[in-house]
Structure formats: structure tokens, C-alpha cells
One Martini backbone bead per residue (centre of mass of N, CA, C, O) as a GRO file, in nm:
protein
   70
    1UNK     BB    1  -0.027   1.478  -0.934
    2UNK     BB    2  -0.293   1.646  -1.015
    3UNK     BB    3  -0.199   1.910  -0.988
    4UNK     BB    4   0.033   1.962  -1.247
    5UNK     BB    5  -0.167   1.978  -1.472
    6UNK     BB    6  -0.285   2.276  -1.519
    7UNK     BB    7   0.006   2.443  -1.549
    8UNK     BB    8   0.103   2.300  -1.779
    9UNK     BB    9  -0.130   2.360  -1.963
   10UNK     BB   10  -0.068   2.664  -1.937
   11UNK     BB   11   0.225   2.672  -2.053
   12UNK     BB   12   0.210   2.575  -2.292
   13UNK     BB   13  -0.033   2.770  -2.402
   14UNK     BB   14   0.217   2.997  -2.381
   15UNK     BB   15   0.404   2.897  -2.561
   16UNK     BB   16   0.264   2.880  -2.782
   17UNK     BB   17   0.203   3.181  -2.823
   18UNK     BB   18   0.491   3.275  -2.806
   19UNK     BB   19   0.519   3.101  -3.123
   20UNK     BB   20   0.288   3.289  -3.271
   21UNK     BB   21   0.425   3.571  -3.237
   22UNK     BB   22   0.714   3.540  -3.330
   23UNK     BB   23   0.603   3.420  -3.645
   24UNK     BB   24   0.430   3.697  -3.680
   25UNK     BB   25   0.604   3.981  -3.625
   26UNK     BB   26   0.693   4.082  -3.886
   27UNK     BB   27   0.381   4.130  -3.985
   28UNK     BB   28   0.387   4.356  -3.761
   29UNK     BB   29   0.450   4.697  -3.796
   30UNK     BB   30   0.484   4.839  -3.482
   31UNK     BB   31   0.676   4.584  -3.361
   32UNK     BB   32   0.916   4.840  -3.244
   33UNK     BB   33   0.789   5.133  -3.387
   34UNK     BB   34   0.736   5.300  -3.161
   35UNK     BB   35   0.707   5.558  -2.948
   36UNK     BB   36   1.005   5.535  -2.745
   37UNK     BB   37   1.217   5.335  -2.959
   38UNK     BB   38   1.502   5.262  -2.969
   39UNK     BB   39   1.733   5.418  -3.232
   40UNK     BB   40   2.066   5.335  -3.343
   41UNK     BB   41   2.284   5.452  -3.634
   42UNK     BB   42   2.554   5.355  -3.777
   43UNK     BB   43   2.857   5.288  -3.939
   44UNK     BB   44   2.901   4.981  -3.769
   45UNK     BB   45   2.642   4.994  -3.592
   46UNK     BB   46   2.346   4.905  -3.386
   47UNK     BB   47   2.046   4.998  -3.218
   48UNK     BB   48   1.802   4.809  -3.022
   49UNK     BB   49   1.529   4.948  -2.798
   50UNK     BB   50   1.229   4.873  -2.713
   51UNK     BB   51   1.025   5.062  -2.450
   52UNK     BB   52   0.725   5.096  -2.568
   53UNK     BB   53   0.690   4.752  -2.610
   54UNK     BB   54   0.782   4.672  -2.358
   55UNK     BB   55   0.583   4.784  -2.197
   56UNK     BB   56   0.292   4.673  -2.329
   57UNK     BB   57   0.342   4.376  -2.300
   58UNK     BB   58   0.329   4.413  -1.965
   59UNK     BB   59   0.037   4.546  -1.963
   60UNK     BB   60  -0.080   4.266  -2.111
   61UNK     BB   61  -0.017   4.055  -1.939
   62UNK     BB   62  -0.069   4.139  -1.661
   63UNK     BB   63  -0.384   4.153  -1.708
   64UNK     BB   64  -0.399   3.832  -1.813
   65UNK     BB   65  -0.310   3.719  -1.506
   66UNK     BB   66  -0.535   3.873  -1.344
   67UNK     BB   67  -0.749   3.694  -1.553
   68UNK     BB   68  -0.667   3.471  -1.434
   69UNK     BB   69  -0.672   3.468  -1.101
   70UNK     BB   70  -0.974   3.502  -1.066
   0.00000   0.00000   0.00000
């Protein structure tokens, strides 16, 4: 059991962290209108997917997990 302390430890300061982006993405004002972000709207419904937001997202997550493994 000794081993599974640091891992846990790790999620929830994940989890914390994604608790507090999530909290203040409203206030962060690039976050989904970057340039080559889809955005469609009609008369009757809307589409939204960020692509340029979620590519920056994943290689700044990606960055971050390169400098934990090392």
C-alpha cells in the first residue's frame, strides 16, 4: 500500500487544478475564441468546438506530464 500514496496524490492535485480552470475559464477571455476554433450558428441551434483551444490544451497538458515523468 505504500506505493499507491504518491499517484493519489497526484490525481487529486489534477483534479484540483482542473477544478480551478474550469472555475475561472469564463473570466479567461481567449479560451474557445482562438483563431481556427469552429463556431456555427443558425437560426434554430449553434455548434461550438474549440480545435484550436483543445490542440493548445493538449500540448501544454503534454509538456507538463513529460516534466512530471522525468
Amino acid at each position: 500500500m505504500n506505493g499507491i500514496g504518491r499517484p493519489l496524490i497526484i490525481m487529486g492535485l489534477i483534479l484540483v487544478a482542473a477544478g480551478v480552470i474550469i472555475s475561472f475559464s469564463p473570466r479567461i477571455p481567449w479560451l474557445g475564441r482562438l483563431p481556427g476554433d469552429i463556431y456555427i450558428r443558425k437560426a434554430h441551434y449553434s455548434f461550438s468546438f474549440p480545435l484550436t483551444t483543445c490542440i493548445l490544451l493538449s500540448a501544454i497538458l503534454s509538456f507538463i506530464f513529460w516534466l512530471l515523468r522525468r
